[in-house]
N, C-alpha and C positions, 0 to 999 in steps of 0.2 A: 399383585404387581403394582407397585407407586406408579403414578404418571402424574406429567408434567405438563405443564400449559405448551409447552413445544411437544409434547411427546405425536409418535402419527393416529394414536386411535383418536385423542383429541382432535385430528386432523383432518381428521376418514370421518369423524361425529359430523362435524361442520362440513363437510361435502356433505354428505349425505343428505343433512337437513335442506342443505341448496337446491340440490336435486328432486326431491318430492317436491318443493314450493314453487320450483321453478319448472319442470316439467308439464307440468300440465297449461302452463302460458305458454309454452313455449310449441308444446303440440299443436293447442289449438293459433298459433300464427303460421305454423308448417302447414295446415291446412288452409290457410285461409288464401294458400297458392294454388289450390287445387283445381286442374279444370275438369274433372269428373262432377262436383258439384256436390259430394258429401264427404261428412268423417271417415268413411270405410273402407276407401283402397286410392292411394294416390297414383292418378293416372295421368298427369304431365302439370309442367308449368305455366299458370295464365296469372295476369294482372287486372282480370274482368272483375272481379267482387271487390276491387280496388276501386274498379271505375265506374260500379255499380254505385258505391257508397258515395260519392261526388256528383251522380248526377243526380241524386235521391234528393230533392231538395227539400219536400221536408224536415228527412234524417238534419240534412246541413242544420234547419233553423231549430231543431229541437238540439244538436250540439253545442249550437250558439247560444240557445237558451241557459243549459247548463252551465256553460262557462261564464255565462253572465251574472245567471242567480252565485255562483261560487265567486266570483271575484266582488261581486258585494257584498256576499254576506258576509266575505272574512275580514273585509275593509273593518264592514261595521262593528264584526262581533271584534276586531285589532281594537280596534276605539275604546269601544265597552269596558273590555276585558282588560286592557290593559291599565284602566282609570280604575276600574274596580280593584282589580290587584293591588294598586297603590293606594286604596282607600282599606283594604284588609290589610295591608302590612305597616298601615298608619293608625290601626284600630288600637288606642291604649289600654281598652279591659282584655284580658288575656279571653275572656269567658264570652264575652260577646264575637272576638276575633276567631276562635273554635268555634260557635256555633255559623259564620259564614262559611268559613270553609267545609262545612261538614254541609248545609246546604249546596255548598257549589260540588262538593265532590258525590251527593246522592242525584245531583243529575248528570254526571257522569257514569256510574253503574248505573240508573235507571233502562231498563230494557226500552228501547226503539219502539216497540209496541205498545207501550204506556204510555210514552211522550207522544207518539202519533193522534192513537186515540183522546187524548187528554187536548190536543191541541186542535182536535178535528170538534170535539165538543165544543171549546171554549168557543171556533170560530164562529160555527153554527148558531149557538147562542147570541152573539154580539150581531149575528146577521150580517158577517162579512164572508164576501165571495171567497171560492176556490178558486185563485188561480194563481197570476206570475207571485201575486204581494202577499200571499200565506205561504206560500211554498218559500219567499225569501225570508219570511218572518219567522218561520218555522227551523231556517239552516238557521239565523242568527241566533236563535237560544239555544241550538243544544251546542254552536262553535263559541259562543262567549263565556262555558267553564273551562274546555280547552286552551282558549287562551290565557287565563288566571291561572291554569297551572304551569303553563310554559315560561308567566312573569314572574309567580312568586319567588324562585328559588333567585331567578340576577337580581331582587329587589333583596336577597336575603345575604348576599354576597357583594350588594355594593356595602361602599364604606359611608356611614354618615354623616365621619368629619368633613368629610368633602361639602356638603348638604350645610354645615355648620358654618364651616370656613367665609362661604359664600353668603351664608346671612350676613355674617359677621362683615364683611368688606362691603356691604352694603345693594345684595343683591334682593328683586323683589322676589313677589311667589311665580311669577311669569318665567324669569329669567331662569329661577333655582329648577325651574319643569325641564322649559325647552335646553338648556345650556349641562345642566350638571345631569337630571335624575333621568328623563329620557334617553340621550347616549349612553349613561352607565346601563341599562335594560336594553339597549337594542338588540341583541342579538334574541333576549327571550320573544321580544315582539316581532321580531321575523318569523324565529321558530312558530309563536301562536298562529302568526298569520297562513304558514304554508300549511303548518294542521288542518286549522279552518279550509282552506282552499281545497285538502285533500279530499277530507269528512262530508265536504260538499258535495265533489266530486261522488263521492264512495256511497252517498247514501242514495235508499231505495225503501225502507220500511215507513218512516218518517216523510216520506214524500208523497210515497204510496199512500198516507190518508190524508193529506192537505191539498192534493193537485186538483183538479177536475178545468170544466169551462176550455175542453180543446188545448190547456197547457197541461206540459208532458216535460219529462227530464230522460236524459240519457237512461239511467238503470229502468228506468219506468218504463219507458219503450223498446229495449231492450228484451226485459221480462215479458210482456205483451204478445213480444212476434217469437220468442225462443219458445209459449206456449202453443204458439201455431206450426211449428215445426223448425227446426235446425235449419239456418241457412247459414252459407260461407259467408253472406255478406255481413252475420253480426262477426263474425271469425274478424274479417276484414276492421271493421269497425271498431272492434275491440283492438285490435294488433294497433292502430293508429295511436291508443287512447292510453296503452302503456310506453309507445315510444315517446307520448306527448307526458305523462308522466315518468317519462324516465329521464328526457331532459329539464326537466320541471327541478327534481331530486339534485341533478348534476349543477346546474344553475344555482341553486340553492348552496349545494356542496361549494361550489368556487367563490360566493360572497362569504361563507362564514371562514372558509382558508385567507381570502385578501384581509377579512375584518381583523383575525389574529395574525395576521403576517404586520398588518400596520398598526397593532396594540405591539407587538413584539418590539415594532422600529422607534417606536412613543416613548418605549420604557427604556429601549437603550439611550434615545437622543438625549433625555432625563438623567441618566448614567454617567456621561460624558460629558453634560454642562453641571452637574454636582463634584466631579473629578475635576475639573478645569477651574471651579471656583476654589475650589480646596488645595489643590495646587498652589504655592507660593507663586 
């Protein structure tokens, strides 16, 4: 039987996949209403593991943690990664420009438990502490090849008359950055950035061997108390932590929609003042 990208098993495929990934989030936030107090029979409606997780006030400063080490390390690894990108797609030996990206892209397949380990020696070594500044130094190297691969490809697609043009009228290497090459990449360097931001968020193997010294992250404490036994109040805490990335996602979704909505209105205005000079 032919089928077609509209056909309905293609259709029934993609629900389905929806369903098993979504299912199981979705259970455990059904439970995280529960005033019975486990996963095993839902016995009425409360907002107590709600108000559990609020007054918990470590949980708060170990969430704040999180969001803290994550919103810097993707600053930094945005910085990095994005300077690097433009120093790999400025590389003129074809042989030297393949062997960086083939370093950046072996510490992306590099397994969590390598890079944890490798960077839990390294610190040990150097005789530097476990805590907030190895746990941030540790997101920033494995989010700064994520973002070189988010920049390479807008650095591969801008145009480099433009980069030309701009010498040529007398512009310096300041100007050619912040004015022509930066804008023409921005949207890779948002994408890098909310990667980074996610990855931060998401991880737990890699943190798992740099934290110590009383600092902790979300999955880490997390993991900790879910070996002490299931409570509703990670349910609760969890549910908050996808609503907070699910507006994260949507936010994200509405700047790259306005960014092409106002490239769209660029190329027309350009459209109509090129018609309007050509016009007698």
């Amino acid at each position: 039987m032919r089928l077609t990208s509209n056909s309905k098993w293609n259709n029934f495929y993609l629900i389905f996949v929806f369903v098993v990934l979504y299912a199981p989030i979705f259970y455990l936030i059904f439970y995280s209403f529960n005033e019975g107090g486990t996963m095993n029979n839902f016995t009425g409606f409360t907002w107590e593991h709600y108000q559990a997780v609020f007054e918990d006030t470590r949980l708060i400063g170990i969430v704040l943690n999180t969001l803290l080490v994550a919103l810097l390390s993707a600053l930094i690894a945005t910085v990095v990664g994005t300077f690097g990108a433009i120093y790999i797609y400025y590389t003129r030996k074809m042989k030297t420009r393949r062997v960086l990206l083939s370093l950046n892209n072996i510490l992306m397949v590099s397994p969590d438990v390598i890079i944890g380990a490798s960077l839990l020696i390294l610190f040990t070594l150097i005789g530097f502490s476990l805590a907030f500044a190895s746990v941030l130094l540790a997101h920033v190297a494995f989010s700064i090849p994520i973002v070189v691969l988010m920049v390479l490809p807008r650095l591969y697609e801008m145009k480099d008359s433009m980069i030309s043009a701009a010498q040529d009228l007398g512009a310096n290497s300041w100007q050619v950055i912040s004015r022509i090459l930066l804008p023409s990449i921005t949207p890779g360097i948002l994408s890098g950035f909310f990667m980074a931001f996610t990855y931060s968020l998401d991880d737990f193997v890699v943190t798992f061997f740099v934290t110590g010294n009383g600092f902790s992250t979300l999955a880490v404490e997390i993991y900790s108390r879910a070996r002490r036994g299931v409570s509703l109040e990670i349910n609760a805490l969890s549910a908050l932590m996808f609503l907070f990335t699910l507006v994260l996602i949507l936010g994200y979704n509405a700047i790259q929609i306005y960014g092409q909505r106002k490239r769209d209105k660029d190329v027309k205005a350009i459209g109509f003042t090129k018609n309007e000079v050509v016009e007698p």
